[in-house]
Structure formats: structure tokens, C-alpha cells
N, C-alpha and C positions, 0 to 999 in steps of 0.2 A: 598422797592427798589428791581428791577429785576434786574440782570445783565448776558449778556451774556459773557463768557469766551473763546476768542481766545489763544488755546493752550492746549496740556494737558502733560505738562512737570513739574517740579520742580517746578516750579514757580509760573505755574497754580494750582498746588495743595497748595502751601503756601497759597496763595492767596483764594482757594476755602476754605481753612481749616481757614482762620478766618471769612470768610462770615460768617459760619456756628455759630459763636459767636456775630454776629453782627444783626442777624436777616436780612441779605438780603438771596433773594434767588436767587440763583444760577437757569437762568432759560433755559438756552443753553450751549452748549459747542460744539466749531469748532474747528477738525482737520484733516489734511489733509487722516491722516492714521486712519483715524476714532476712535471719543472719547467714545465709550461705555464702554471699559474695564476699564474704568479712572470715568467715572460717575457712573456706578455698585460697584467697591471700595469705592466709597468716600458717597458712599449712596444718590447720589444727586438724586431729582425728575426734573429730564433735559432734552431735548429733545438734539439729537447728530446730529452735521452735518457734511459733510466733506467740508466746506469753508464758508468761516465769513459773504458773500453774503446772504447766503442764509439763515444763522441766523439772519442778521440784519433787513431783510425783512420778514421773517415768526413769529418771534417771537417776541411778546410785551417789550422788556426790555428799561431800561431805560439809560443804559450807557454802553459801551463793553469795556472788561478790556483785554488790549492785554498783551500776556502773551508769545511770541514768540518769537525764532531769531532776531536779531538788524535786518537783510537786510532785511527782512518782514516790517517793520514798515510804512515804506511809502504807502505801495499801500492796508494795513488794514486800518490806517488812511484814506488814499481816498476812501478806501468802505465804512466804518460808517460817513466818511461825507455826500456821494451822498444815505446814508438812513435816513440822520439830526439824526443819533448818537452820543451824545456826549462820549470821548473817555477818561481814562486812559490807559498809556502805561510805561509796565517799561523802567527802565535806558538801554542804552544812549536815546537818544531819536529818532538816528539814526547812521549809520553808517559814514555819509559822511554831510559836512557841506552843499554840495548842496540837500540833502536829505531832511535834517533839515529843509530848509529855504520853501523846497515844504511843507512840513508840514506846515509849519508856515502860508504860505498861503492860505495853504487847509484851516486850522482851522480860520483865519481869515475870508475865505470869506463865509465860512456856520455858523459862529457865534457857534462854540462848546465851550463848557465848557471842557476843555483838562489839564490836568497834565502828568506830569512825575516823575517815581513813584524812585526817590533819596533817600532811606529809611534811609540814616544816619543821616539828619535831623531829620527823627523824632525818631530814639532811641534816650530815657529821658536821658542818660548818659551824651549823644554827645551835646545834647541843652542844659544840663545846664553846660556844660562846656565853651562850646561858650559865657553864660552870665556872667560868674563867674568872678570879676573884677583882672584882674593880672598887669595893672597899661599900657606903653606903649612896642608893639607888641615886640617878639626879634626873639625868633625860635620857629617854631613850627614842629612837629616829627609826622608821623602818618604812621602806619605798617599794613598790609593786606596779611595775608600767607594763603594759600589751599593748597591740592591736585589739578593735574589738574584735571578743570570738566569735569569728561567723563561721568556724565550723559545725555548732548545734543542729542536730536535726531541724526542721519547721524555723529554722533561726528563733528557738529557745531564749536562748540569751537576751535578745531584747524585749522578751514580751516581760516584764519586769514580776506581772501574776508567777511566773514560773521561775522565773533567776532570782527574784528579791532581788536583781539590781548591783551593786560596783559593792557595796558595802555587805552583803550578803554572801555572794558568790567569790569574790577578791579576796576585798581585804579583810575578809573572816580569817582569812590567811593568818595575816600579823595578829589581828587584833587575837585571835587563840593563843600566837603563840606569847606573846608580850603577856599574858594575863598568867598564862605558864611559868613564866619568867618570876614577875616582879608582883605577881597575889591580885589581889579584885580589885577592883575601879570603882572608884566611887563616887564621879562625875563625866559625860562623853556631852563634847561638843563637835557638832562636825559640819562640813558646808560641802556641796555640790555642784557639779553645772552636768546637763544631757540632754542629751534630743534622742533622734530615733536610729544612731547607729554610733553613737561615740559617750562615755560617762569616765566624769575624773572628780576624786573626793577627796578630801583632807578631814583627819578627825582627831582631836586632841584629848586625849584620856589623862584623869585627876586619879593616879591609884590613891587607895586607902594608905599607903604610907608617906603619902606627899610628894614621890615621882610622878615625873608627868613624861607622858607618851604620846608620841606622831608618829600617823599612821597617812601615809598617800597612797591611793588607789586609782589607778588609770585605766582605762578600756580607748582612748583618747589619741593612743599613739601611731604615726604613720606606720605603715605597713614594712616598709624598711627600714626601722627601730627594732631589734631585737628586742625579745623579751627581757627584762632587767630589773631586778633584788638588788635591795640597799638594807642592811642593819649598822645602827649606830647607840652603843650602850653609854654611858657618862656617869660614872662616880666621882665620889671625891678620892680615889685613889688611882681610879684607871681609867682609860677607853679604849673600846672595843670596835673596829672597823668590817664592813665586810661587803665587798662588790660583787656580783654576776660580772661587772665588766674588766675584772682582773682575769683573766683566763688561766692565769698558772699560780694560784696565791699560795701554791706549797709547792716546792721542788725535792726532791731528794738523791745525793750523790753515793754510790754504792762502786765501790772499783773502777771501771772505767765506762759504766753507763749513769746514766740523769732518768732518771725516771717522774714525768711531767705530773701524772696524774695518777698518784696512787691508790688511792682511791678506788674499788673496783665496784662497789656496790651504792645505788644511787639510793637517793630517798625512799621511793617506789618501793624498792626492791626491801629495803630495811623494816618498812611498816607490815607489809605482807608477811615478812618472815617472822616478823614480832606475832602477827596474830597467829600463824599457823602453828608459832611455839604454845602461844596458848591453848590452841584447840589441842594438842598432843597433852599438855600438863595439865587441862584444866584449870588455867591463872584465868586472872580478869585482865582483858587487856588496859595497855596503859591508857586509852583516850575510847571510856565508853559512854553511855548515852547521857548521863547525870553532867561531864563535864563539856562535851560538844556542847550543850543545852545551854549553858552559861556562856559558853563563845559566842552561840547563835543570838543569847539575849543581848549581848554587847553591839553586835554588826544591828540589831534591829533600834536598838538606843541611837545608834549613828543614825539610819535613817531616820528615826523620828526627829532627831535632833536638826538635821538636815531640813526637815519638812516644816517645823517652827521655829527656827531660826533661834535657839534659845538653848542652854544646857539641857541634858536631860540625866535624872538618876538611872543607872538598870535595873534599879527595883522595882521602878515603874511601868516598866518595861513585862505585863503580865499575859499579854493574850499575842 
């Protein structure tokens, strides 16, 4: 597999740094402010552009991994469509539900093989708690604290036109995955507080079967706070715990070594390999444009909900 990379930020190097374990290769990389110093670092053999046009049409790859700004999405999406690229792109899937739905049609009518890259699906932690039988739904709890990211180019992140904000770009996170989990929502309350370099949100979801869901999202946290995941599931038969701050929550003893962290493949590494299977079979990936869409309607109900201080349905939730 060839893949060209739109972007050379954080993300794009996540992304390029499990390539490099996966045996694809990294065989372009577009950015606007030009990608050499970013493909010189990472040792890739790439050719550099400065726009995704002109990668998707010069260069032989097989799928373009956008790896950019949420308000970008739409119109990289319509360039590897009109090159019949097919596309991964990370979370949300866009900024705006009318954005979303142009996607939906781009991809539709050139026949792409498209995901969206939800990576909390595929930490093993997070799936198998999801399976793990804890009897009928009651509450479920999930925590998501940073620093704000102020690695964005133009510092992206706070300009909110471009991030949508804590609830858009965060905790799209949980609230995708909880809706995976435990079916569609059928009320979101949520409250906020922000200024111009820190945002921390709480949002309580009414699924349709009568569980209910919290969801914290922080950008709020000093700089010496470690990044830090919280899931907390509650039936009436079981619960379900899970920290970032346990460092070793699995151990395994094998003859005379411990082996800490068996685990050898990360989230990252799991959803990429999920799509690249698709593109070889021809499947639809697990998390394409139709389902992102409904996460992203969820994170926008929190903000409006935030914004008038009052429940909101995500039905209402149309433009």
C-alpha cells in the first residue's frame, strides 16, 4: 500500500509513525506551508507538495489519509474524490452537519472506500469493555482531560469557526463511542465554561433506553497533568472500570518473565489496519460517513445545548 498524507501536524506524524510498522509507504505528503522538514525528520522517502491536488494527481497512491483541520475536510474530500481517491480522514468527520452530508454525497457518488478515523473504538481496552456482559444499561461515566492543544498550526484549536470547540473536537471522542456502546440518545444536556486558551464541558446524555450518560471534556488542564481517560459502565449486574492513570491494568506471568504490556498494537495502529483491510476486500469500513455524522450531530446538540442553557433533542440538531 501507498498512501499519500494530507497534513504534517501531530497527527500526520502519528499516523506516519505507525505506517512505518505496518509496511505501507508513506509516498507523498501535502502541506500548505510546505512538508520537507516533516518528511526529512521522519526519514520518509516522499515526494512534498504544497496541496493535496497535486499529490492526488502526481503521485501513484492508493488512498489519502487526511490528517488536517476539521474545516479542511470538505473540500480535501472533494479533491481525492474528482482524482477517484479513496479517503480516510480523522474525527469529526466535519465541522458542520451540512458539511458532513456534502461529504456524504461526494463519497457516494465517486464510489470511495471512506472512514473516519474514531480511534476509541479501536483501543482493545475500550472494545472489550463495550462486550463485557454487565446485565441491563444504568450509567455510564467517561472522562477526557488535556492541556489545551496548542500544537495546531495558526493555533487552529482555539479559533472555535475551525475546532467547533471541546465538544466537537474532544469529547466527539466518548460521546461516538457511548452511542456505539449503548444505541441513540434521545435527550443531551450539557454546560461549559472558556475563554481564549482553556475550555472544560460536562454533558449528560438520555439514551433512548433510559440509561443515562456523562460525558467531561477538558482542554482546561495544567501543562503537568498528563493526558487522562476515564470509562465507567453500571448495570444492574456488573461494572466496568478503566483509567489511563493505572499504568499496568494487565499483567501477564509466562515461566520466569512478566510481561507489563502486552499489548503491542495501539489504537492508531488498529483502525488504519481495519481500513487498509477494507481497501484490499472491498468491505465497508466499520465507522463510515452515515455513522461519524450522527456522532458529529450529538457533539453539536452539546454545544447548542451549552449555548441555551436548556435540553436539546439531536433531531433538532439539522444544519
Amino acid at each position: 500500500m501507498r498512501v499519500g498524507i494530507a497534513g504534517a501536524g501531530f497527527m500526520a506524524r502519528t499516523h506516519a509513525e505507525e505506517y512505518a510498522g505496518m509496511g505501507v509507504e508513506v509516498a507523498a505528503v501535502a502541506s500548505r506551508s510546505g512538508p520537507q522538514g516533516f518528511i526529512d525528520e521522519l526519514g520518509l522517502d516522499a515526494t512534498a507538495h504544497t496541496d493535496v491536488a497535486t499529490l492526488c494527481k502526481r503521485t501513484d497512491i492508493d488512498y489519502l489519509d487526511v490528517c488536517t483541520p476539521t474545516h479542511t475536510h470538505l473540500d480535501l474530500v472533494r479533491t481525492a474524490a474528482e482524482a477517484g481517491v479513496d479517503v480516510f480522514v480523522e474525527k469529526p468527520v466535519a465541522g458542520t452537519l451540512g458539511e458532513a452530508h456534502k461529504i456524504a454525497d461526494i463519497v457516494d457518488e465517486a464510489d470511495l472506500t471512506f472512514m473516519v478515523g474514531h480511534v476509541v473504538r479501536f483501543d482493545q481496552a475500550y472494545r472489550a469493555a463495550k462486550d463485557l456482559e454487565i446485565g441491563s444499561h444504568g450509567v455510564a461515566r467517561a472522562r477526557r482531560l488535556s492541556p489545551f492543544p496548542d500544537w495546531g498550526s495558526d493555533d487552529w484549536f482555539a479559533d472555535r469557526e475551525k475546532s467547533g470547540g471541546i465538544f466537537v473536537d474532544l469529547g466527539i471522542h466518548d460521546l461516538d463511542y457511548l452511542r456505539w456502546c449503548w444505541g441513540e440518545v434521545d435527550r443531551v444536556f450539557a454546560r461549559r465554561r472558556r475563554d481564549a486558551s482553556a475550555e472544560h464541558g460536562f454533558v449528560t446524555l438520555r439514551f433512548e433506553s433510559g440509561a443515562v450518560g456523562y460525558v467531561e471534556s477538558s482542554w482546561s488542564q495544567p501543562d503537568s497533568r498528563p493526558f487522562t481517560t476515564e470509562l465507567e459502565f453500571a448495570g444492574d449486574d456488573g461494572l466496568v472500570e478503566l483509567s489511563s492513570a493505572d499504568e499496568s491494568p494487565y499483567r501477564e506471568w509466562a515461566d520466569d518473565a512478566v510481561v507489563e504490556r502486552p499489548v503491542a498494537k495501539n489504537a492508531y495502529r488498529r483502525e488504519l489496519e481495519h481500513f487498509i483491510a477494507c481497501l484490499e476486500s472491498g468491505t465497508e469500513p466499520e465507522v463510515g460517513v452515515a455513522d461519524a455524522t450522527e456522532s458529529l450531530r450529538l457533539a453539536l446538540a452539546a454545544e447548542r445545548s451549552a449555548e441555551r442553557g436548556e435540553p436539546v433533542r439531536p433531531e433538532e440538531v439539522v444544519a
